[in-house]
Steps between C-alpha positions, in 0.01 A plus 500: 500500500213725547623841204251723698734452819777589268388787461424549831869433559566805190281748684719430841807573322391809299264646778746449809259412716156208553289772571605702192478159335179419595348815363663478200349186419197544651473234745597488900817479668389138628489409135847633423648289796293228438667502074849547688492248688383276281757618249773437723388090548659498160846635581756369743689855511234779639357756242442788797697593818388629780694909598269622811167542353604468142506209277790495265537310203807272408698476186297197429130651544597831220669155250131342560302777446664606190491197322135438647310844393546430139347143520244630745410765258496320175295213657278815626438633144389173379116587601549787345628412146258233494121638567259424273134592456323471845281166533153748579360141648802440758528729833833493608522613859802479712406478888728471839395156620249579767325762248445193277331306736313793619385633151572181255092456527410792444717571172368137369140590609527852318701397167470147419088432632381759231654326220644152460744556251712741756749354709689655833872438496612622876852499603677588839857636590623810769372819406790655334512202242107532432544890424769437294265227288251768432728709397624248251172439390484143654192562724164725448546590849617469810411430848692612771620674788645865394843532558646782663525796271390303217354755177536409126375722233349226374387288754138605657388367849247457697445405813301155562461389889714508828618253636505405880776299588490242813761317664395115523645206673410112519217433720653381819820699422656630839526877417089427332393750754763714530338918497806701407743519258753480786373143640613365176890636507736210405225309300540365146342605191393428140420683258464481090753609318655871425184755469532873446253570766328208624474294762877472611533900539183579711662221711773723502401799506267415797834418721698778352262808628514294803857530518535102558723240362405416108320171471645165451465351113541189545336336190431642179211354275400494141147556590238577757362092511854374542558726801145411637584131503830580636377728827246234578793217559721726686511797724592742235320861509342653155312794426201405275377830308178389392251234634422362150890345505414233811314248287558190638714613776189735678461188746833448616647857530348812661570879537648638801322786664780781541443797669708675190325491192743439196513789266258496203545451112362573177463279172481712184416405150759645259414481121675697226378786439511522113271197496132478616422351783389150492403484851174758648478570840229275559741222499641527787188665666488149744823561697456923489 
């Protein structure tokens, strides 16, 4: 059982609300539903009620969440209690999936090229689990989207590259050239996993301002190469943030051309500030 969902389920309880929630843990409320729903799989008896608008929480979610937060926070302080001297060869950078295909040859090209005893360790996870890391001293730095409200004393960011989200759909798809958001009402989607503000909310958000019925999730993926393969063998819907992330799949798939443009977003690189940066701004100078 995922302990960062645990505490997701912790901030529901103490915070009232998966708004409040969200911004307590700095991540979106798509994340928080995404963690409670997955946390209920586990459990025959529900953890939250539905009162009107309000989600309530059951005997049984407050007797998991207190026996959960100390394990979650003792397996937490781990990193912590066990840093040792930094490895000033190894760059550990921490990276949404898409910003690792997008800037995983640039970092090698900028760290490892110069010298050949460095080494690039890259690892990827949602954006509140990567900001987290650096703050445990598990990455260098981070790149991702900026969550809402995010600040840290010491965290410093700066902003990389936007990115331009499409919608795509198998070549040959029936809806391929649909030109509105409202042509493709009732269709299914995929996505990749819970994000803070990726992919998944400009979908969203695009059909909220709208005032339309929320897309349909209908598969969720570990990764952006699993979901490719998976939209080219059905009739599944994905939005695609970044043209680097089509590999293989650029010949069977294509973007739709929508009238509405899906709303922008950032990728920042976040590095503590009490360390010097390992990273100049001429590495990422190819995808400014």
């Amino acid at each position: 059982m995922y302990l960062r969902y645990l505490q997701y389920l912790h901030a529901v309880i103490e915070q009232g609300s998966f708004a409040l929630a969200a911004k307590a843990c700095g991540v979106s409320q798509p994340a928080i539903s995404h963690g409670m729903k997955a946390l209920q799989a586990h459990f025959a008896q529900p953890l939250l009620v539905r009162e009107g608008r309000r989600h309530v929480p059951t005997d049984l979610a407050r007797a998991v969440a207190a026996q959960a937060l100390p394990l979650a926070r003792g397996v937490e302080a781990l990193p912590r209690a066990s840093v040792v001297a930094a490895d000033r060869y190894l760059l550990r950078v921490g990276l949404t999936s898409s910003a690792a295909l997008v800037c995983g040859p640039l970092l090698y090209a900028s760290w490892c090229l110069p010298n050949a005893r460095r080494s690039l360790e890259m690892a990827t996870a949602d954006e509140g689990s990567l900001l987290e890391g650096l703050l445990q001293r598990r990455f260098d730095a981070v790149i991702a989207p900026k969550p809402r409200k995010f600040a840290h004393p010491d965290v410093t960011e700066r902003p990389l590259y936007e990115l331009h989200p499409q919608v795509y759909a198998r070549k040959g798809h029936p809806l391929v050239r649909a030109q509105s958001l409202a042509q493709l009402q009732g269709a299914a989607w995929a996505c990749v996993g819970p994000s803070v503000s990726g992919p998944v909310d400009v979908l969203t958000e695009a059909h909220r301002v709208r005032r339309m019925p929320a897309p349909r999730m209908a598969a969720r993926c570990p990764d952006f190469a699993s979901m490719l393969h998976l939209m080219a063998q059905s009739d599944l819907l994905a939005v695609v943030p970044h043209p680097a992330l089509l590999g293989g799949a650029a010949a069977l798939v294509a973007p739709l051309r929508l009238a509405e443009s899906l709303p922008l977003y950032g990728m920042w690189l976040f590095e503590l500030g009490a360390r010097k940066s390992r990273l100049g701004p001429e590495v990422f100078a190819p995808v400014g």
